[in-house]
N, CA, C and O atoms as a GROMACS GRO file, in nm:
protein
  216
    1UNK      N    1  -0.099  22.164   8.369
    1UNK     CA    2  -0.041  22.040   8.321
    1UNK      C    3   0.054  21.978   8.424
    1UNK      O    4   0.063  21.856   8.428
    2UNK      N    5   0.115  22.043   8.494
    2UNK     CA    6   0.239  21.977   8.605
    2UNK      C    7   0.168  21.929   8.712
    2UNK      O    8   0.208  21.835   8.780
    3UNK      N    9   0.016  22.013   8.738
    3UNK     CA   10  -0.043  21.967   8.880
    3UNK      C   11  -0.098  21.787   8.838
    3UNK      O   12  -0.117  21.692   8.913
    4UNK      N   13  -0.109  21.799   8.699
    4UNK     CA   14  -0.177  21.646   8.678
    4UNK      C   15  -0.066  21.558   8.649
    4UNK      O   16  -0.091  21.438   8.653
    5UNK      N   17   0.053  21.592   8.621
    5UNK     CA   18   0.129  21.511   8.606
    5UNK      C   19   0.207  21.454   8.765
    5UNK      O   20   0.236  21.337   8.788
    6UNK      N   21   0.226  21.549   8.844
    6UNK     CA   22   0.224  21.502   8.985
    6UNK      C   23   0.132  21.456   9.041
    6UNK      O   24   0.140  21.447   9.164
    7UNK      N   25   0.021  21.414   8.978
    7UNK     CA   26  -0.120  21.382   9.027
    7UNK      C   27  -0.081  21.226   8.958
    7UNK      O   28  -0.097  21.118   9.016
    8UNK      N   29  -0.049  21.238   8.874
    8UNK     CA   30  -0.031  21.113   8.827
    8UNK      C   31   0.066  20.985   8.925
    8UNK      O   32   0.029  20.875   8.966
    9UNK      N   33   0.197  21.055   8.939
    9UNK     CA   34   0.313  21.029   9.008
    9UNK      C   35   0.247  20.987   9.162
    9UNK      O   36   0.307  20.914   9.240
   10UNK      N   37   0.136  21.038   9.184
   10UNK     CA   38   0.095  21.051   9.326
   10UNK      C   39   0.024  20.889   9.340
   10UNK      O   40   0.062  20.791   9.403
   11UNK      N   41  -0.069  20.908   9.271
   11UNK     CA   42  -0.144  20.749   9.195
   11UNK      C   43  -0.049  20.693   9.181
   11UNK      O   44  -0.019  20.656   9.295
   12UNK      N   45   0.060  20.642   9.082
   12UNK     CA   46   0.124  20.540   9.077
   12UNK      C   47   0.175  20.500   9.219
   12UNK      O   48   0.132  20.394   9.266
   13UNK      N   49   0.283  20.591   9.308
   13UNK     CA   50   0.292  20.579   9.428
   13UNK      C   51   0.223  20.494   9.538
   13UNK      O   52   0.274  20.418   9.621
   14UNK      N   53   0.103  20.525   9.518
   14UNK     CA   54  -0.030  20.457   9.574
   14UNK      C   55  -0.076  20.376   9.561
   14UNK      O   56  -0.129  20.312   9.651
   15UNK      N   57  -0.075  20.336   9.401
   15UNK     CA   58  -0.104  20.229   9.368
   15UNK      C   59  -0.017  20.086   9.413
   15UNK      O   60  -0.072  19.976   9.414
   16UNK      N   61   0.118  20.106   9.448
   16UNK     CA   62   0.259  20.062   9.454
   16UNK      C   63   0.222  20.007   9.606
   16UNK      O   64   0.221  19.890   9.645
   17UNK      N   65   0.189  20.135   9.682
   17UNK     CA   66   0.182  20.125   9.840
   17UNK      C   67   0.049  20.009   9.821
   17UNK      O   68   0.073  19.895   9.861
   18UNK      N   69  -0.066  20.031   9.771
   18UNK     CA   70  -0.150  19.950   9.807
   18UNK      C   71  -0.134  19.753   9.753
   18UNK      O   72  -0.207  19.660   9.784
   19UNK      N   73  -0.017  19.754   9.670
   19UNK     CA   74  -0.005  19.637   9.673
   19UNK      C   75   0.099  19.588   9.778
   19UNK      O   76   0.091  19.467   9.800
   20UNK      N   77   0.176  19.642   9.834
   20UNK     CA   78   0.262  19.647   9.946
   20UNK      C   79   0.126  19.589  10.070
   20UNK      O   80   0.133  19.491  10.144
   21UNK      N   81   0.019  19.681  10.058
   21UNK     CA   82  -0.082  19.641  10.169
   21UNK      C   83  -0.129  19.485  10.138
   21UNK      O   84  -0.120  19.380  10.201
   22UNK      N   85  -0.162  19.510  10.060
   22UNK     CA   86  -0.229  19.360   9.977
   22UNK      C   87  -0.149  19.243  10.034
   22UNK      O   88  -0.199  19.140  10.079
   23UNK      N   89  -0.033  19.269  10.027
   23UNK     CA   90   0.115  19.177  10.061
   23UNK      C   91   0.083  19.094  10.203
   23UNK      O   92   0.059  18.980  10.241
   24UNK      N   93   0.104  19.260  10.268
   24UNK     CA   94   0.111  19.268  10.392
   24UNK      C   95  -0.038  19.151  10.492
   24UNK      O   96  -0.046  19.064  10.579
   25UNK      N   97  -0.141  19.245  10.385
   25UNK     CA   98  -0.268  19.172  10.457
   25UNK      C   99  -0.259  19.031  10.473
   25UNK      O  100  -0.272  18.986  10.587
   26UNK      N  101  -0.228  18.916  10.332
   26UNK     CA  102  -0.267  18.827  10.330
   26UNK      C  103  -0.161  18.761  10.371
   26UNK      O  104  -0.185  18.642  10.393
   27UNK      N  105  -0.023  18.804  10.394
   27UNK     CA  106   0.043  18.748  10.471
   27UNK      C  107   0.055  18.719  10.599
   27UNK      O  108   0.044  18.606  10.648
   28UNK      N  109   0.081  18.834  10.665
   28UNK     CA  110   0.115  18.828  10.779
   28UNK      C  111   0.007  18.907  10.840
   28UNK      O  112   0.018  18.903  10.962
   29UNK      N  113  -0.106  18.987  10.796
   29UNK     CA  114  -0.184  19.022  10.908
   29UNK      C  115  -0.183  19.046  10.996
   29UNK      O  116  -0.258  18.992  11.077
   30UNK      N  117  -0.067  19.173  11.042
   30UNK     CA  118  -0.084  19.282  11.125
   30UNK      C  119  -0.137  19.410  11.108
   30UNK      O  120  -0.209  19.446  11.015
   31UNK      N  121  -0.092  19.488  11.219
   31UNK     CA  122  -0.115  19.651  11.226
   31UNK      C  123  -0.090  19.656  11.101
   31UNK      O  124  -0.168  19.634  11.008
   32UNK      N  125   0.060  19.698  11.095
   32UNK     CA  126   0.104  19.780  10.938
   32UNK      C  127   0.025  19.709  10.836
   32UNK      O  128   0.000  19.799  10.756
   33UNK      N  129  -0.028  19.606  10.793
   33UNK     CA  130  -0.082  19.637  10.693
   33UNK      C  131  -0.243  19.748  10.678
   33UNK      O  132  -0.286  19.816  10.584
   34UNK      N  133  -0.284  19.727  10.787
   34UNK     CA  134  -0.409  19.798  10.832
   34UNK      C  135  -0.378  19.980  10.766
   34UNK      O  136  -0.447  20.042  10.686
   35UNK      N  137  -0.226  20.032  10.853
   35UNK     CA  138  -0.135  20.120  10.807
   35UNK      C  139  -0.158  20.152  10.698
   35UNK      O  140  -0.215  20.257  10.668
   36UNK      N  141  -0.108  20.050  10.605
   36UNK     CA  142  -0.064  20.051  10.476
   36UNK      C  143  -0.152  20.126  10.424
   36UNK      O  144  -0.166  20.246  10.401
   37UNK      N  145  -0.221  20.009  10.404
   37UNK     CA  146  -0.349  20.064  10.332
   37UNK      C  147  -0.441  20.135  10.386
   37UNK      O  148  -0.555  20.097  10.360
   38UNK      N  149  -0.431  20.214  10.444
   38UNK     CA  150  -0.520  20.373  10.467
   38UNK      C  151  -0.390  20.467  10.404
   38UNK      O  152  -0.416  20.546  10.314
   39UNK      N  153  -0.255  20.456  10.453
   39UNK     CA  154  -0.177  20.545  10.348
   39UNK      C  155  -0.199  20.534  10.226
   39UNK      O  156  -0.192  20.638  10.160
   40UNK      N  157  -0.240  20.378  10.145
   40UNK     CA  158  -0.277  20.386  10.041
   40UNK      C  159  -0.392  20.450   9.948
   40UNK      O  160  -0.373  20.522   9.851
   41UNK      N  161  -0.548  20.396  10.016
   41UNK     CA  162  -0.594  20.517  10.013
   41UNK      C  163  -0.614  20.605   9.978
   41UNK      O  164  -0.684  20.640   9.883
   42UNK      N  165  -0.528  20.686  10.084
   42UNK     CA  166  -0.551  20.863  10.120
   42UNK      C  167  -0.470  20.889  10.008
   42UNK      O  168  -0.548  20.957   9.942
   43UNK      N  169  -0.364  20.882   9.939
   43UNK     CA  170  -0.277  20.867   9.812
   43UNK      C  171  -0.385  20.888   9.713
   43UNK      O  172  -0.441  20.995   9.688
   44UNK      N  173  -0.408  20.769   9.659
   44UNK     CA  174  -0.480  20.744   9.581
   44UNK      C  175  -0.589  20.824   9.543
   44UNK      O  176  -0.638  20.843   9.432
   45UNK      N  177  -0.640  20.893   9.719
   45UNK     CA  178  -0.746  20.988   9.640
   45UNK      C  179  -0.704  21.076   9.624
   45UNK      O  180  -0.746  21.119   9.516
   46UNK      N  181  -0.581  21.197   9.705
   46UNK     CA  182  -0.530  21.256   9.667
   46UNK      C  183  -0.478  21.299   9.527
   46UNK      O  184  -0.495  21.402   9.461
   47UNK      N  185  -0.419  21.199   9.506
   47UNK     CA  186  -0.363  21.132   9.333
   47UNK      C  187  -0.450  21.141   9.221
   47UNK      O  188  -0.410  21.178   9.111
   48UNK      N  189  -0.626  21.089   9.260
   48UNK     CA  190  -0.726  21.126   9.172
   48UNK      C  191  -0.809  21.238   9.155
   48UNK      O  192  -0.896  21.270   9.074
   49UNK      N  193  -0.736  21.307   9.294
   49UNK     CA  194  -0.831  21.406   9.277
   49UNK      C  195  -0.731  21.528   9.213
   49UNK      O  196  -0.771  21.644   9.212
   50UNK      N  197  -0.633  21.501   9.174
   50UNK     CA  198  -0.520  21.625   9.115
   50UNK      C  199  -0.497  21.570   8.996
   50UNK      O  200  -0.422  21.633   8.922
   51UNK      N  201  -0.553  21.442   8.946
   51UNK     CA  202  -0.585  21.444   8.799
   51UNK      C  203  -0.729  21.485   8.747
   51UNK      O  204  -0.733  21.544   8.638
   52UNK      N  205  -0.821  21.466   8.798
   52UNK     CA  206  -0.965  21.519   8.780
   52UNK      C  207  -0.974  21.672   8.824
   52UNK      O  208  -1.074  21.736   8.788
   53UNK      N  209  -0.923  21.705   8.863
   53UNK     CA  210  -0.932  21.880   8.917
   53UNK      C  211  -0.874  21.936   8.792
   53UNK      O  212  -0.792  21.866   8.732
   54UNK      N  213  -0.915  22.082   8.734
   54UNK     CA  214  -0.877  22.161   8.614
   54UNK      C  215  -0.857  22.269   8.685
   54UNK      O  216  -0.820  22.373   8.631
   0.00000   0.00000   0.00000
């Protein structure tokens, strides 16, 4: 139960970062957003894969 609840925490995180990317992209369109969102991502799957894992 704690691994999915930090699995959860991990996703929201990610989810957070990838609108940060979103931001980033359509604004200003640099590197860091490129950044961003691969940290976002890699989160995210991380994040889904420690709620789907038993």
């Amino acid at each position: 139960m704690a691994k999915r609840k930090l699995g959860l925490k991990i996703l929201a995180v990610g989810i957070v970062i990838l609108l940060v990317a979103l931001l980033l992209l359509f604004n200003t369109n640099s590197i860091w957003a490129l950044v961003t969102l691969g940290a976002s991502i890699l989160l995210n799957a991380i994040g889904l894969t420690m709620v789907i894992a038993k």
